[in-house]
C-alpha positions in Angstrom: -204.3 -138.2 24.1 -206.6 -140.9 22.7 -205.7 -139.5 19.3 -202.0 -139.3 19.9 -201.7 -142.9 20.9 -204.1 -144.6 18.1 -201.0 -142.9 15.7 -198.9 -144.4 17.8 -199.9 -147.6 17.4 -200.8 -147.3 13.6 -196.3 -146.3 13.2 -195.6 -149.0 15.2 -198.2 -151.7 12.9 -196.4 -149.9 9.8 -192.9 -150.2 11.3 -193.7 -154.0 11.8 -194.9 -154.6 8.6 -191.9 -153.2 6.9 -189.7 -155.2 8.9 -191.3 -158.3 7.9 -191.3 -157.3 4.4 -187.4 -156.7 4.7 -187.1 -160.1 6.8 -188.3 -161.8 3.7 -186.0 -160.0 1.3 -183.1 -161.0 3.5 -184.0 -164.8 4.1 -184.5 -164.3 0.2 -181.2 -162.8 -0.8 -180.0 -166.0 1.7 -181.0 -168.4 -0.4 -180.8 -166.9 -4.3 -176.9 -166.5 -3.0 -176.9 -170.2 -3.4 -178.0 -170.5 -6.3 -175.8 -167.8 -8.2 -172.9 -170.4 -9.0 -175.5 -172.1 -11.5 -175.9 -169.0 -13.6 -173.3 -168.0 -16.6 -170.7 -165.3 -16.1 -172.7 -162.7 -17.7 -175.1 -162.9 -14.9 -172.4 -162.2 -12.3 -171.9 -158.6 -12.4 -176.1 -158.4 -12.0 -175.9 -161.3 -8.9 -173.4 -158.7 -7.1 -176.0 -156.1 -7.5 -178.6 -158.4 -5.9 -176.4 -158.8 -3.1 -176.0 -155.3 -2.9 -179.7 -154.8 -2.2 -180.3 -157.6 0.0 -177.0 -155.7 2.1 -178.8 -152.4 2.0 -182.2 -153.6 2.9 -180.7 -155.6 6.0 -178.9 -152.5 6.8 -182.0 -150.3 6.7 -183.7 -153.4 9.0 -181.7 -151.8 12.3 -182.5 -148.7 11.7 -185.8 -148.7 10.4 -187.7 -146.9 12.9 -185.5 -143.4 12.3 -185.2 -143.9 8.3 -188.8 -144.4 7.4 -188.6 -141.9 4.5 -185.5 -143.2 3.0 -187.1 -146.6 3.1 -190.2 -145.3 1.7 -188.2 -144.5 -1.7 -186.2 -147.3 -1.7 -189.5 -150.0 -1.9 -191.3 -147.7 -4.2 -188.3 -146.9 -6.7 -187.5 -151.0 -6.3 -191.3 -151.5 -6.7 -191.5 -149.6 -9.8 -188.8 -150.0 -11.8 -186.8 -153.3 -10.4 -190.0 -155.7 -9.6 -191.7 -155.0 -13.1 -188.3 -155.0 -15.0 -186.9 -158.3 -13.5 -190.6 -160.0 -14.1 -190.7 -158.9 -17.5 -187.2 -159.9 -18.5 -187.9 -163.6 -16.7 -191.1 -164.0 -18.8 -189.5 -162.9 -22.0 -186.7 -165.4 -21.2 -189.1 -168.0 -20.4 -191.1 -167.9 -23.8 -188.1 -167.5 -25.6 -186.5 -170.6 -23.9 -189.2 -173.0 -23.8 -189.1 -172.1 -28.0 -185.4 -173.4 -27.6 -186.1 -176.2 -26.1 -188.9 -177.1 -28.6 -185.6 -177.2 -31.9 -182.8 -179.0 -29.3 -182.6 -182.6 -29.0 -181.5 -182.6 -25.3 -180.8 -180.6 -22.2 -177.6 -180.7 -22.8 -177.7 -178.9 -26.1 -180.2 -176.2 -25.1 -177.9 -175.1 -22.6 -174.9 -175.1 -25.2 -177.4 -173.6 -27.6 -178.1 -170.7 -24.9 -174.9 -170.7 -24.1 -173.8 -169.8 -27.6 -176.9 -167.2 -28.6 -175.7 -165.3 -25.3 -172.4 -165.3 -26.5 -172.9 -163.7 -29.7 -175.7 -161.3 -28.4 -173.0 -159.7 -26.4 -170.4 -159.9 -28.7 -173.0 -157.8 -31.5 -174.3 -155.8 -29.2 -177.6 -156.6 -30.2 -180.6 -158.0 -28.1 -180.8 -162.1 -27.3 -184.4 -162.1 -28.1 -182.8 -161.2 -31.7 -180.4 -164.2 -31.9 -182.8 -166.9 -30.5 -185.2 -165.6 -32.7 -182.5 -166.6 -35.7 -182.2 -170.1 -34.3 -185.4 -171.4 -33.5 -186.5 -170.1 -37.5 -183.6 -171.6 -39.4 -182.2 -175.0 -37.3 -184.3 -177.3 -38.6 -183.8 -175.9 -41.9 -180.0 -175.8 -41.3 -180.1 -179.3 -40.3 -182.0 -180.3 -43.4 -179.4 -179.3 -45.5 -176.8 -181.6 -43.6 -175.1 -179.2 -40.8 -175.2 -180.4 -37.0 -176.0 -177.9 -34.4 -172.9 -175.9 -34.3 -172.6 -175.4 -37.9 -176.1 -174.1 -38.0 -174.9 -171.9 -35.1 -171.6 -170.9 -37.0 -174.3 -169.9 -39.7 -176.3 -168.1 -38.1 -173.7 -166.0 -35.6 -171.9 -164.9 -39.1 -175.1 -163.4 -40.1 -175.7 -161.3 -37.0 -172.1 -160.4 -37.3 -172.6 -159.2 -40.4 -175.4 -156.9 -39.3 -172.7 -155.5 -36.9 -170.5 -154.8 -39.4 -172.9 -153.5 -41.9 -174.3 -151.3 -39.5 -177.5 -152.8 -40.7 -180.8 -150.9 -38.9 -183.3 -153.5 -36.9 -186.3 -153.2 -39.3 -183.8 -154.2 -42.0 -182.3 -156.6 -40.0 -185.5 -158.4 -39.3 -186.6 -158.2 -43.3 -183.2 -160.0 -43.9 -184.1 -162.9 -41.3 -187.4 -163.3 -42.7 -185.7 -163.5 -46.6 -182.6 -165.7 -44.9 -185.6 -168.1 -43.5 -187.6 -168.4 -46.5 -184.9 -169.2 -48.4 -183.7 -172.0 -46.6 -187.7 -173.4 -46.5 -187.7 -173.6 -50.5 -183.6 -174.7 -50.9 -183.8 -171.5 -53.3 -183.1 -167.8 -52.9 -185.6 -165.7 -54.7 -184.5 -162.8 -56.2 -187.0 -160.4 -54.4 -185.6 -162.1 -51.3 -182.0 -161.8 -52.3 -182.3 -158.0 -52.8 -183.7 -157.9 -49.3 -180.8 -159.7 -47.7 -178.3 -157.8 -49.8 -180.1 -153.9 -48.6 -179.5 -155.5 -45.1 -176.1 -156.9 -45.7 -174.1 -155.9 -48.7 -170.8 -157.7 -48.1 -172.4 -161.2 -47.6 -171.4 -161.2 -51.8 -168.4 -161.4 -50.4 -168.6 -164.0 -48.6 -170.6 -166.0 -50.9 -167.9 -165.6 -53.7 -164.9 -167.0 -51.6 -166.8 -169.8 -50.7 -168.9 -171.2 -53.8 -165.2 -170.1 -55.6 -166.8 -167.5 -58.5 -166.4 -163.7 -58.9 -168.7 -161.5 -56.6 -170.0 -160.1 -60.0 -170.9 -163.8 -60.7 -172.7 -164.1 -57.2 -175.1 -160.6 -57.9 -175.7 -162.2 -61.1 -177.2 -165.3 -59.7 -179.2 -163.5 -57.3 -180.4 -161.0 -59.6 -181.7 -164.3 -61.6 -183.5 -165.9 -58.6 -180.4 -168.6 -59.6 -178.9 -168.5 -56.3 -179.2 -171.9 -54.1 -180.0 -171.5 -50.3 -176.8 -174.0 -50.1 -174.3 -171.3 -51.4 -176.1 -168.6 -49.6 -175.4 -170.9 -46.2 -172.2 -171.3 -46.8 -171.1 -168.4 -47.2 -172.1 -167.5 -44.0 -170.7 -170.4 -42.4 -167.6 -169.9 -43.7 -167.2 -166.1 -43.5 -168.0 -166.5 -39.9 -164.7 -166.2 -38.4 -163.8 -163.1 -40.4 -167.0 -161.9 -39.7 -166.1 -161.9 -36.1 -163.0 -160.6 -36.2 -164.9 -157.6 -38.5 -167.5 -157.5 -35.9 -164.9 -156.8 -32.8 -163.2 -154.1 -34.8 -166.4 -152.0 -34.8 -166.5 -149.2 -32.3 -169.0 -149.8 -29.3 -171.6 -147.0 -27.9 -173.0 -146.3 -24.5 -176.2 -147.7 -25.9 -174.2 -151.0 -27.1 -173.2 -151.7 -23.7 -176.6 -151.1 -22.2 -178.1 -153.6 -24.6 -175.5 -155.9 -23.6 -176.4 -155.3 -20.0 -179.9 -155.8 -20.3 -178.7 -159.5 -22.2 -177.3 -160.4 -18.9 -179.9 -159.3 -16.8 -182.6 -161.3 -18.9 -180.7 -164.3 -18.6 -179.8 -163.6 -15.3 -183.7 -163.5 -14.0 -185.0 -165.9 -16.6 -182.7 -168.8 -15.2 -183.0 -167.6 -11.7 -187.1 -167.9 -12.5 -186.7 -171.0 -14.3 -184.2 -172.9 -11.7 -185.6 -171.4 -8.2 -188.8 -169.6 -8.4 -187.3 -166.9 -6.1 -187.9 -164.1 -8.8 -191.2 -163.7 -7.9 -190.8 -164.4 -4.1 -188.6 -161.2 -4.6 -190.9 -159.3 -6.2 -193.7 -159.9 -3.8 -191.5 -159.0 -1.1 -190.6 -155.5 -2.5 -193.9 -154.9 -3.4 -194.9 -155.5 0.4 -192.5 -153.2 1.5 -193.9 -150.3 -0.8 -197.4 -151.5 0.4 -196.5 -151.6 4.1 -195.1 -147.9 4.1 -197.3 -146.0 1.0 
Protein backbone atom coordinates (compact mmCIF):
# COMPACT_ATOMS: atom_id res chain seq x y z
CA UNK A 1 0.00 0.00 0.00
CA UNK A 2 2.86 2.23 1.06
CA UNK A 3 4.35 1.49 -2.23
CA UNK A 4 1.19 2.01 -4.28
CA UNK A 5 0.60 5.44 -2.99
CA UNK A 6 4.38 6.86 -3.04
CA UNK A 7 3.62 6.21 -7.18
CA UNK A 8 0.75 7.87 -6.70
CA UNK A 9 2.03 10.81 -5.55
CA UNK A 10 5.29 10.69 -7.87
CA UNK A 11 2.14 10.72 -11.27
CA UNK A 12 0.55 13.33 -9.63
CA UNK A 13 4.14 15.60 -9.07
CA UNK A 14 4.85 14.64 -12.85
CA UNK A 15 1.25 15.45 -14.02
CA UNK A 16 1.84 18.94 -12.20
CA UNK A 17 4.90 19.63 -13.63
CA UNK A 18 3.75 19.15 -17.15
CA UNK A 19 0.88 21.28 -16.64
CA UNK A 20 3.09 24.03 -15.64
CA UNK A 21 5.33 23.49 -18.45
CA UNK A 22 2.21 23.73 -20.82
CA UNK A 23 0.82 26.84 -18.72
CA UNK A 24 4.00 28.60 -19.80
CA UNK A 25 3.75 27.55 -23.48
CA UNK A 26 0.24 28.92 -23.55
CA UNK A 27 0.78 32.37 -21.69
CA UNK A 28 3.74 32.22 -24.24
CA UNK A 29 1.90 31.57 -27.52
CA UNK A 30 -0.41 34.70 -25.73
CA UNK A 31 1.98 37.02 -26.07
CA UNK A 32 4.30 36.03 -29.34
CA UNK A 33 0.55 36.29 -31.01
CA UNK A 34 1.14 39.96 -30.48
CA UNK A 35 3.91 40.37 -31.80
CA UNK A 36 3.36 38.44 -35.25
CA UNK A 37 1.99 41.60 -37.11
CA UNK A 38 5.75 42.96 -36.87
CA UNK A 39 7.14 40.14 -38.82
CA UNK A 40 7.18 40.10 -42.89
CA UNK A 41 4.70 37.93 -44.87
CA UNK A 42 7.00 35.21 -45.36
CA UNK A 43 6.94 34.57 -41.71
CA UNK A 44 3.20 34.20 -41.68
CA UNK A 45 2.53 30.78 -42.96
CA UNK A 46 5.33 29.67 -40.00
CA UNK A 47 3.34 32.18 -37.13
CA UNK A 48 0.06 29.99 -38.10
CA UNK A 49 2.01 26.95 -37.30
CA UNK A 50 3.10 28.41 -33.88
CA UNK A 51 -0.39 28.99 -33.18
CA UNK A 52 -1.17 25.62 -34.13
CA UNK A 53 1.04 24.25 -31.34
CA UNK A 54 0.24 26.64 -28.71
CA UNK A 55 -3.78 25.30 -29.66
CA UNK A 56 -2.63 21.67 -29.38
CA UNK A 57 -0.62 21.97 -26.20
CA UNK A 58 -3.66 23.90 -24.46
CA UNK A 59 -5.78 21.19 -25.76
CA UNK A 60 -3.65 18.45 -24.38
CA UNK A 61 -3.64 20.78 -20.84
CA UNK A 62 -7.50 19.39 -20.12
CA UNK A 63 -6.77 16.18 -20.75
CA UNK A 64 -3.48 15.65 -19.48
CA UNK A 65 -3.97 13.22 -16.86
CA UNK A 66 -5.40 10.32 -19.55
CA UNK A 67 -2.92 11.36 -22.50
CA UNK A 68 0.36 11.21 -20.75
CA UNK A 69 1.93 9.06 -23.56
CA UNK A 70 0.78 11.26 -26.39
CA UNK A 71 2.19 14.14 -24.54
CA UNK A 72 5.29 12.35 -23.86
CA UNK A 73 6.02 12.46 -27.77
CA UNK A 74 4.83 15.53 -28.47
CA UNK A 75 7.58 17.51 -25.84
CA UNK A 76 10.25 15.14 -26.86
CA UNK A 77 9.70 15.33 -30.82
CA UNK A 78 9.22 19.35 -30.11
CA UNK A 79 12.28 19.08 -27.86
CA UNK A 80 14.41 17.52 -30.41
CA UNK A 81 13.85 18.77 -33.51
CA UNK A 82 11.61 22.20 -33.04
CA UNK A 83 13.71 23.75 -29.87
CA UNK A 84 17.25 23.08 -31.49
CA UNK A 85 15.97 24.03 -35.02
CA UNK A 86 14.29 27.39 -34.10
CA UNK A 87 17.46 28.28 -31.79
CA UNK A 88 19.73 27.58 -34.46
CA UNK A 89 17.95 29.47 -37.19
CA UNK A 90 17.60 32.68 -34.59
CA UNK A 91 21.37 32.61 -33.98
CA UNK A 92 22.32 32.22 -37.61
CA UNK A 93 19.88 35.18 -38.28
CA UNK A 94 21.34 37.07 -35.53
CA UNK A 95 25.08 36.93 -36.75
CA UNK A 96 24.06 37.46 -40.14
CA UNK A 97 22.01 40.63 -39.19
CA UNK A 98 24.14 42.26 -36.77
CA UNK A 99 26.79 41.97 -40.16
CA UNK A 100 23.94 43.90 -41.94
CA UNK A 101 23.68 46.33 -39.72
CA UNK A 102 27.50 46.88 -39.64
CA UNK A 103 27.30 48.09 -44.08
CA UNK A 104 23.68 50.11 -43.60
CA UNK A 105 23.68 53.64 -42.69
CA UNK A 106 20.33 53.46 -40.66
CA UNK A 107 17.52 51.31 -39.30
CA UNK A 108 15.59 52.18 -41.76
CA UNK A 109 17.76 50.76 -44.59
CA UNK A 110 18.64 47.51 -42.87
CA UNK A 111 15.19 46.60 -42.75
CA UNK A 112 14.79 47.59 -46.53
CA UNK A 113 18.12 45.85 -47.08
CA UNK A 114 16.55 42.60 -45.28
CA UNK A 115 13.62 43.18 -46.81
CA UNK A 116 15.17 42.90 -50.26
CA UNK A 117 17.83 39.84 -49.59
CA UNK A 118 14.58 37.91 -48.35
CA UNK A 119 12.96 38.75 -51.41
CA UNK A 120 15.40 37.48 -53.73
CA UNK A 121 16.36 34.38 -51.54
CA UNK A 122 12.89 33.21 -52.20
CA UNK A 123 12.54 34.16 -55.44
CA UNK A 124 16.19 31.90 -56.30
CA UNK A 125 15.42 29.41 -54.28
CA UNK A 126 18.55 29.62 -52.68
CA UNK A 127 19.45 30.04 -48.88
CA UNK A 128 19.35 33.89 -47.25
CA UNK A 129 22.55 33.26 -45.49
CA UNK A 130 23.78 33.09 -49.39
CA UNK A 131 22.37 36.53 -50.37
CA UNK A 132 23.48 38.46 -47.21
CA UNK A 133 26.61 36.96 -47.59
CA UNK A 134 26.67 38.85 -51.32
CA UNK A 135 25.78 42.13 -49.65
CA UNK A 136 27.72 42.69 -46.70
CA UNK A 137 31.13 41.64 -49.17
CA UNK A 138 30.43 43.85 -52.17
CA UNK A 139 28.29 47.21 -50.75
CA UNK A 140 30.88 49.16 -49.79
CA UNK A 141 32.64 48.32 -52.83
CA UNK A 142 29.47 48.99 -54.88
CA UNK A 143 29.10 52.17 -53.26
CA UNK A 144 32.67 53.12 -54.12
CA UNK A 145 32.14 52.92 -57.56
CA UNK A 146 29.10 55.48 -57.33
CA UNK A 147 25.79 53.24 -56.93
CA UNK A 148 23.42 53.96 -53.78
CA UNK A 149 22.01 51.12 -52.01
CA UNK A 150 19.49 49.78 -54.34
CA UNK A 151 21.67 49.81 -57.25
CA UNK A 152 24.15 47.82 -55.37
CA UNK A 153 21.12 45.53 -54.52
CA UNK A 154 19.95 45.50 -58.30
CA UNK A 155 23.62 44.26 -58.78
CA UNK A 156 23.91 41.88 -56.66
CA UNK A 157 20.15 40.17 -57.01
CA UNK A 158 21.08 39.87 -60.95
CA UNK A 159 23.95 37.87 -59.98
CA UNK A 160 22.19 35.34 -57.81
CA UNK A 161 19.63 35.27 -60.54
CA UNK A 162 21.99 34.36 -62.73
CA UNK A 163 23.10 31.41 -60.71
CA UNK A 164 19.37 30.38 -61.02
CA UNK A 165 19.33 30.39 -64.37
CA UNK A 166 22.75 28.86 -64.97
CA UNK A 167 21.98 26.20 -62.82
CA UNK A 168 25.27 27.14 -61.26
CA UNK A 169 26.32 24.37 -58.26
CA UNK A 170 26.95 26.13 -54.59
CA UNK A 171 30.76 25.51 -54.54
CA UNK A 172 30.82 27.27 -57.90
CA UNK A 173 28.57 29.65 -56.80
CA UNK A 174 30.64 30.67 -53.82
CA UNK A 175 34.13 30.66 -56.07
CA UNK A 176 32.15 33.22 -58.26
CA UNK A 177 31.28 35.53 -55.16
CA UNK A 178 34.73 35.36 -53.95
CA UNK A 179 36.10 36.34 -57.83
CA UNK A 180 32.92 39.00 -58.14
CA UNK A 181 34.39 40.55 -54.61
CA UNK A 182 37.92 40.66 -55.47
CA UNK A 183 37.23 42.28 -58.46
CA UNK A 184 35.35 45.10 -57.26
CA UNK A 185 38.35 45.54 -54.29
CA UNK A 186 41.06 46.20 -57.11
CA UNK A 187 38.45 48.17 -59.86
CA UNK A 188 39.95 45.28 -62.20
CA UNK A 189 38.84 41.80 -63.19
CA UNK A 190 41.71 39.47 -63.30
CA UNK A 191 41.61 37.05 -65.79
CA UNK A 192 42.05 33.94 -63.41
CA UNK A 193 39.09 35.60 -61.75
CA UNK A 194 37.11 36.22 -64.85
CA UNK A 195 37.34 32.52 -65.88
CA UNK A 196 35.96 31.67 -62.43
CA UNK A 197 32.94 33.86 -62.72
CA UNK A 198 32.35 32.78 -66.29
CA UNK A 199 32.52 28.50 -65.09
CA UNK A 200 29.82 29.79 -62.57
CA UNK A 201 27.96 31.90 -64.90
CA UNK A 202 28.39 31.73 -68.63
CA UNK A 203 25.65 34.12 -69.89
CA UNK A 204 26.86 37.14 -67.65
CA UNK A 205 28.95 37.76 -71.38
CA UNK A 206 25.81 38.53 -72.29
CA UNK A 207 24.97 40.72 -70.24
CA UNK A 208 28.15 42.58 -70.22
CA UNK A 209 28.06 43.02 -74.05
CA UNK A 210 24.49 44.86 -74.16
CA UNK A 211 25.51 46.99 -71.63
CA UNK A 212 29.26 48.29 -72.19
CA UNK A 213 27.71 48.15 -76.19
CA UNK A 214 30.63 45.64 -77.82
CA UNK A 215 30.26 42.13 -79.24
CA UNK A 216 30.23 39.21 -76.57
CA UNK A 217 33.38 37.93 -78.53
CA UNK A 218 34.80 41.46 -77.66
CA UNK A 219 33.74 40.94 -73.85
CA UNK A 220 35.68 37.07 -73.60
CA UNK A 221 38.48 38.84 -75.19
CA UNK A 222 38.87 41.43 -72.45
CA UNK A 223 38.55 38.98 -69.84
CA UNK A 224 40.78 36.52 -71.31
CA UNK A 225 43.38 39.68 -71.24
CA UNK A 226 42.79 40.56 -67.52
CA UNK A 227 41.48 43.96 -69.64
CA UNK A 228 38.12 43.79 -68.21
CA UNK A 229 37.15 46.80 -65.60
CA UNK A 230 35.08 45.81 -62.42
CA UNK A 231 32.84 48.87 -63.75
CA UNK A 232 31.62 46.95 -66.97
CA UNK A 233 31.53 43.71 -65.11
CA UNK A 234 28.92 45.72 -62.57
CA UNK A 235 26.99 46.88 -64.99
CA UNK A 236 26.23 44.30 -66.60
CA UNK A 237 24.74 42.93 -63.82
CA UNK A 238 22.93 45.83 -62.91
CA UNK A 239 21.43 46.17 -65.99
CA UNK A 240 20.70 42.53 -66.96
CA UNK A 241 18.91 42.32 -63.72
CA UNK A 242 15.40 42.59 -64.83
CA UNK A 243 15.85 39.99 -67.52
CA UNK A 244 17.64 38.09 -65.26
CA UNK A 245 14.52 37.83 -63.18
CA UNK A 246 12.25 37.32 -65.57
CA UNK A 247 14.96 34.22 -66.70
CA UNK A 248 15.05 33.28 -63.15
CA UNK A 249 11.00 32.86 -62.68
CA UNK A 250 10.82 30.76 -65.87
CA UNK A 251 12.99 28.02 -64.29
CA UNK A 252 11.15 25.00 -63.01
CA UNK A 253 11.03 24.72 -59.17
CA UNK A 254 11.74 21.32 -57.00
CA UNK A 255 10.48 19.95 -53.85
CA UNK A 256 13.83 20.80 -52.45
CA UNK A 257 13.49 24.58 -53.83
CA UNK A 258 10.56 25.09 -51.87
CA UNK A 259 11.95 23.61 -48.74
CA UNK A 260 14.86 25.94 -49.00
CA UNK A 261 12.46 28.64 -49.34
CA UNK A 262 10.63 27.47 -46.31
CA UNK A 263 13.46 27.22 -44.17
CA UNK A 264 14.19 31.33 -45.43
CA UNK A 265 11.00 32.05 -43.72
CA UNK A 266 11.49 30.26 -40.80
CA UNK A 267 15.01 31.82 -40.15
CA UNK A 268 13.62 35.13 -40.44
CA UNK A 269 10.71 34.27 -38.75
CA UNK A 270 12.66 33.19 -35.33
CA UNK A 271 15.57 35.54 -35.89
CA UNK A 272 13.21 38.70 -35.63
CA UNK A 273 10.98 37.04 -33.19
CA UNK A 274 14.49 36.52 -31.10
CA UNK A 275 15.74 39.88 -31.91
CA UNK A 276 12.27 41.91 -31.23
CA UNK A 277 10.85 39.74 -28.09
CA UNK A 278 13.22 37.38 -26.60
CA UNK A 279 10.29 34.84 -26.54
CA UNK A 280 12.31 32.28 -28.68
CA UNK A 281 14.10 31.14 -26.06
CA UNK A 282 11.30 31.46 -23.31
CA UNK A 283 9.77 28.87 -25.87
CA UNK A 284 12.33 26.67 -26.00
CA UNK A 285 12.78 26.42 -22.26
CA UNK A 286 9.33 25.70 -21.96
CA UNK A 287 9.27 22.71 -24.31
CA UNK A 288 12.30 21.49 -22.97
CA UNK A 289 10.56 21.45 -19.40
CA UNK A 290 7.83 19.61 -20.67
CA UNK A 291 10.14 16.75 -22.11
CA UNK A 292 11.96 17.00 -18.72
CA UNK A 293 8.86 16.82 -16.58
CA UNK A 294 7.51 13.60 -18.32
CA UNK A 295 11.07 11.59 -19.59
Amino acid sequence: MAGDLSLALKIQADIRQAQAALAVINQSAKDLSGGLDQLDKAAAGASRGISNVAKSAGGISVGIGGAMTAIKGLGAALAGIGAIKAVNMADDYGQMASRIKMATASAEEYQSVQERLLETANNTYRPLKEAQEVYIRTADALRGLGYNTQQALDVQDSLSYLFVVNATSADRASSAMDAFTRSLSTGKVPAIQWQTILMAVPSIVDDIAAASGKSADEIRKLGAEGKLSATMLSEGLRQGAEKNKKLAAEMPTTVADAFVKLKNSLQVFFGELNQNTGLTQLFVNAITGIARAIA
